[in-house]
VOGU-3710 file (C-alpha; in Angstrom, 3 decimals, decimal comma):
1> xxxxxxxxxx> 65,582/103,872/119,660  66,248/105,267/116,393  70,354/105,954/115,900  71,619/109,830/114,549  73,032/109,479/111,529  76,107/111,609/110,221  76,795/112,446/106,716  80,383/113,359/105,568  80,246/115,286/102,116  83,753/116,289/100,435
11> xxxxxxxxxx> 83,496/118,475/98,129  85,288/121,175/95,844  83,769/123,295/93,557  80,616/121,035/92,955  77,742/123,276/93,860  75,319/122,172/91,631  75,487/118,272/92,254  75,940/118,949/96,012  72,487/120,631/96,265  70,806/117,401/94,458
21> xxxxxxxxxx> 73,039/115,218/96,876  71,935/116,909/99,975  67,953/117,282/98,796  67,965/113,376/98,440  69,381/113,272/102,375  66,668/115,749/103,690  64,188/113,198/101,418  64,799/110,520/103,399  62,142/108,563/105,649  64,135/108,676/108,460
31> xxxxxxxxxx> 63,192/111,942/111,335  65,702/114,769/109,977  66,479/115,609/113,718  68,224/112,359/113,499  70,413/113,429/110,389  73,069/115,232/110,145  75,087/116,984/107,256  78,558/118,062/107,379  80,153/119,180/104,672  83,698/119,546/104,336
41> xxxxxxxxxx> 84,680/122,445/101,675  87,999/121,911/99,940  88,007/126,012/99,504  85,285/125,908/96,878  85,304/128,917/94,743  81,701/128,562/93,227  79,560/129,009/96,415  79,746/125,328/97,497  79,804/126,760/101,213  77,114/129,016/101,214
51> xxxxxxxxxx> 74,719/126,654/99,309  75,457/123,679/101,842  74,799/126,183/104,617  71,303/127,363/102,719  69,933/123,426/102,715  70,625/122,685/106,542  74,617/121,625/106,665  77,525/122,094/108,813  80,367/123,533/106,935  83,395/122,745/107,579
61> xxxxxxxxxx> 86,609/124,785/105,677  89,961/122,808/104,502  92,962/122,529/102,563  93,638/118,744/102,740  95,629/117,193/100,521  93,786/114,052/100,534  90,136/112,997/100,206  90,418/110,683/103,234  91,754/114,137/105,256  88,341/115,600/103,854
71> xxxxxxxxxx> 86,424/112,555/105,173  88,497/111,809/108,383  87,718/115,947/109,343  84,207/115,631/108,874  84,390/111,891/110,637  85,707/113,845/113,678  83,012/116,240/113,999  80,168/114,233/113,582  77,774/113,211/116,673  76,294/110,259/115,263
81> xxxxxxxxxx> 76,895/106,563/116,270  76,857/105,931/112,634  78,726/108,200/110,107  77,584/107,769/106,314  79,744/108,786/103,750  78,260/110,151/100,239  79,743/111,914/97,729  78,581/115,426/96,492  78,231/113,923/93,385  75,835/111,257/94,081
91> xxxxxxxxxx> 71,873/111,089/94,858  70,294/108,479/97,497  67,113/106,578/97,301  64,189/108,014/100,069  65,439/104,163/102,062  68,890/104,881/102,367  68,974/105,790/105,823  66,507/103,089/107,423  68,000/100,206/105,094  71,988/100,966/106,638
101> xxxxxxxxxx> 70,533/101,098/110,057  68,749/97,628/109,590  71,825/96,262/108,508  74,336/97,716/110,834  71,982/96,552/113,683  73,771/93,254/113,385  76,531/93,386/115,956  78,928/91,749/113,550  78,605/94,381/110,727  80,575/96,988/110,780
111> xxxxxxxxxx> 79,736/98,745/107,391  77,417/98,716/104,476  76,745/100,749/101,370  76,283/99,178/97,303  77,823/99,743/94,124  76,985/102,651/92,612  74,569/103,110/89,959  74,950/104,950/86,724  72,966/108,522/85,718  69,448/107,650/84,303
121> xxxxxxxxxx> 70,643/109,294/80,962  73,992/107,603/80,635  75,960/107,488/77,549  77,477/104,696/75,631  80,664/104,587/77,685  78,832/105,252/80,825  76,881/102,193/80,293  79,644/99,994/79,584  81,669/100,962/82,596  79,109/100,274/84,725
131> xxxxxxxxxx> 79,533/96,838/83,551  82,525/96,631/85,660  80,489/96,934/88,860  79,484/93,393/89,984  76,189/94,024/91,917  74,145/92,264/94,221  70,675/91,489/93,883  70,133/90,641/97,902  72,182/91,691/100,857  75,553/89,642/100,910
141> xxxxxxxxxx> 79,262/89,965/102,797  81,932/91,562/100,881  85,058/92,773/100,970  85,101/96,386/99,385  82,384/99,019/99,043  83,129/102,501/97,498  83,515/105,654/100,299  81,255/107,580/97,707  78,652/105,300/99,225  79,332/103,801/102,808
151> xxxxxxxxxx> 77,977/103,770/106,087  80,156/102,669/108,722  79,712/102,042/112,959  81,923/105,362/114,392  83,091/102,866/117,243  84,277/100,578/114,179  85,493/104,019/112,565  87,839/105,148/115,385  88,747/101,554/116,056  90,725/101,465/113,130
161> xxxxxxxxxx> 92,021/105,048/112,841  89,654/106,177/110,067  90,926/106,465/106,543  94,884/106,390/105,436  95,431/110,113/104,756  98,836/109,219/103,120  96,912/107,528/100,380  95,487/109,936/97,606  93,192/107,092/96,255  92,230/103,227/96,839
171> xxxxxxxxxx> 91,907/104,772/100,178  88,089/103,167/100,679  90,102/99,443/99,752  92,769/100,132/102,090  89,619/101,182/104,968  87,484/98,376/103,962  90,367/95,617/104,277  91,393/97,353/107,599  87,693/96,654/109,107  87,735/92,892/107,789
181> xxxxxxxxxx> 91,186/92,514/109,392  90,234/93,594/112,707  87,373/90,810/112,400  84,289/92,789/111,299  81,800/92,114/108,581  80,967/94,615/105,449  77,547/93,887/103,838  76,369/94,935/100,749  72,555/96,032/100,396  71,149/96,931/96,877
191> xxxxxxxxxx> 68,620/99,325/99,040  71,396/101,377/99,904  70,586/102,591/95,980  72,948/105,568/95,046  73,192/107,463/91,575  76,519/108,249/90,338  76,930/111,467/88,244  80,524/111,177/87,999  81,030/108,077/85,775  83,105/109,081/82,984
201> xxxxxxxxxx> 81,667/109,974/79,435  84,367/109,662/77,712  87,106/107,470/76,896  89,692/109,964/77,608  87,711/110,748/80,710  88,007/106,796/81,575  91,519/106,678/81,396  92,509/109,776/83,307  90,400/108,514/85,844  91,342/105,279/86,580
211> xxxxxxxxxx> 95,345/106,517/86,277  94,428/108,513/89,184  92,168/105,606/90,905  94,862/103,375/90,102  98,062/105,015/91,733  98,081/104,051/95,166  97,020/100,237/93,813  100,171/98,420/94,092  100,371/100,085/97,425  96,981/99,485/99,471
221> xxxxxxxxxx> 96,973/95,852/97,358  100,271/94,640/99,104  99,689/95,890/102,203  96,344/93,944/102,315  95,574/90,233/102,978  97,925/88,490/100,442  95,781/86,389/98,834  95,603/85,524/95,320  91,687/87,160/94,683  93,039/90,393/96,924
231> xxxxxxxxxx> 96,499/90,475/94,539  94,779/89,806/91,216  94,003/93,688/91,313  97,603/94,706/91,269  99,247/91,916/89,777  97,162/91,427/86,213  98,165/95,776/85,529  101,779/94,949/86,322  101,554/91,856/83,823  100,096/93,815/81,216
241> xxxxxxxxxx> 102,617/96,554/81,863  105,504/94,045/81,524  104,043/92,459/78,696  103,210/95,674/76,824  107,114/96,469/77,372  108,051/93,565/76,102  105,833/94,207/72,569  107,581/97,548/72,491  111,395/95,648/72,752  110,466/92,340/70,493
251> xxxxxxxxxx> 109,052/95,320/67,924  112,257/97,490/67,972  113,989/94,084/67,883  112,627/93,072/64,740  110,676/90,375/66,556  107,545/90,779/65,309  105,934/87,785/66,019  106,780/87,649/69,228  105,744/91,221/69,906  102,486/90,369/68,517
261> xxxxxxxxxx> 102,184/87,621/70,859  103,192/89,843/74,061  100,561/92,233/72,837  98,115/89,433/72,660  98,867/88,693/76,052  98,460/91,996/77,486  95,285/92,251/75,886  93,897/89,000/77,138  92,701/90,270/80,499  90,809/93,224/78,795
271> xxxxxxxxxx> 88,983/90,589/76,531  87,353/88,753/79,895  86,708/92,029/81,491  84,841/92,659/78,391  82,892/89,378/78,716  81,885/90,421/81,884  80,775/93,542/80,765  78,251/91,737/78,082  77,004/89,574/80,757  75,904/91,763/83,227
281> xxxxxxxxxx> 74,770/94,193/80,621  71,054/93,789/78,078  72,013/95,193/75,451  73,215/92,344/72,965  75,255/92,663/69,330  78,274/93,810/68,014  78,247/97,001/68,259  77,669/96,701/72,077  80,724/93,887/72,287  82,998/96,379/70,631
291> xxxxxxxxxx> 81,910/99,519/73,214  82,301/97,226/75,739  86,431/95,667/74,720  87,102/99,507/74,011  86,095/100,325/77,351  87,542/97,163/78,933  90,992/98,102/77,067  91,122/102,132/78,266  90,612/100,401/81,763  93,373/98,127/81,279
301> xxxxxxxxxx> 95,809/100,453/79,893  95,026/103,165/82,747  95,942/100,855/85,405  98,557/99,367/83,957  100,255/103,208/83,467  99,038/104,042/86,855  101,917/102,246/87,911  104,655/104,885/86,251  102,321/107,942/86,108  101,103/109,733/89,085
311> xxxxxxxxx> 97,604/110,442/87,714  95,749/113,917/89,003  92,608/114,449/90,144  93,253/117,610/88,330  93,735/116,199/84,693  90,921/113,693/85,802  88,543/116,415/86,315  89,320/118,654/82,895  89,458/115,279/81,022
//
């Protein structure tokens, strides 16, 4: 028998990209009296409510603070055995649905989902930052999958309390580390196929994004398993940090060989992150290498910040 499946939308303000999000749900090959869409309305001002309500979802109103309130409140109204979280800003393939119940039949699986992919008409930086996403040809464990795109068992779910409402991002690390520590597998399908509309097209876009992204990092990363391809995440921003502090003294110092050096250093990482960019990406030539280190480097440097700056999903949304 055929599982209901719940879909948890947050959403503020996003009318527009929630209708395409919700079409591609209603699309699916999967009976519609087995889906259902709640949406969870951050008091929208653009007629976010009213045009959920017009293509078959439940609305519900808040003022969280938190994204993970958003999803936790929809999480707690939902009737399905399996809740699937999806972003308002995102559009699913016609398979989503019968793909995550295949693989969260397995009785050691407790969630799946896949990277996401980028807009079919993506720019320049678009492109290269989705570089950064490693992503799997075949279905294979791993250890984080983005809430923008995630199914998840609801016994698994309320097992582990839901999502960290304290958090104000890294909040889908801090879940996904919580459901491998209690023993349970996360699987990553690439039929679970999901656009992303919200990839930044800028540079200044990128790095107001990933400050915010970035601020609860040093947080969620220690809390996790302590182990040295878990702590690489927080401890390669706080080296470049250090080491772009350093620069800054040596400079003022008069030192300027060795604040060359430091700012060699913290510039290292960005140079391997760019590597990886070229590999997983087609496009070959130096044009593309430079796009790529520029976008590797506004990266860097917005994590590495996100440690003293409390980024805003405000300034992340005008930027």
């Amino acid at each position: 028998m055929q599982p209901l499946v719940s879909f948890v939308i947050p959403v503020k303000n996003d009318m527009l990209r929630l209708q395409r999000c919700l079409a591609s749900i209603t699309r699916n090959d999967y009976p519609r009296e087995l889906i259902e869409i709640i949406v969870v309305d951050n008091e929208s001002t653009d007629g976010t409510a009213a045009a959920a309500r017009a293509n078959g979802a439940v609305v519900l109103g808040s003022d969280a603070a938190t994204v993970a309130e958003l999803r936790n409140r929809g999480a707690r109204a939902a009737l399905g055995s399996i809740i699937a979280f999806v972003d308002s800003d995102h559009q699913i393939s016609r398979n989503w649905i019968t793909s995550a119940v295949a693989v969260l039949s397995d009785a050691t699986v407790a969630a799946t989902g896949a990277p996401y992919l980028p807009a079919p008409e993506c720019n320049w930086v678009q492109e290269q930052y989705d570089g950064l996403r490693s992503r799997p040809d075949k279905r294979e464990d791993t250890a984080w999958l983005g809430s923008g795109n995630l199914a998840v068992k609801r016994s698994v779910f309320e097992r582990i309390g839901g999502f960290n409402t304290s958090l104000v991002a890294c909040e889908d690390v801090d879940f996904c580390n919580r459901i491998t520590g209690a023993g349970f597998r996360i699987v990553a399908d690439p039929e679970l196929r999901s656009i992303h509309f919200g990839d930044p097209r800028t540079l200044k876009a990128l790095f107001f994004g990933e400050l915010w992204r970035g601020r609860d990092n040093l947080r969620v990363t220690f809390a996790g398993p302590r182990t040295l391809r878990h702590l690489r995440s927080a401890l390669i921003p706080l080296a470049e940090l250090l080491l772009l502090i350093a620069s800054v003294v040596f400079l003022l110092s008069g030192l300027a060989m060795l604040s060359a050096a430091c700012l060699a250093a913290a510039f290292a990482p960005a140079g391997i992150r760019a590597a990886l960019i070229r590999k997983r990406q087609l496009r070959r030539g130096v044009l593309a290498s430079a796009q790529a280190f520029a976008v590797a480097v506004v990266f860097d440097l917005a994590r590495a910040f996100a440690i003293l700056a409390r980024g805003s999903h405000r300034a992340r949304r005008v930027a």
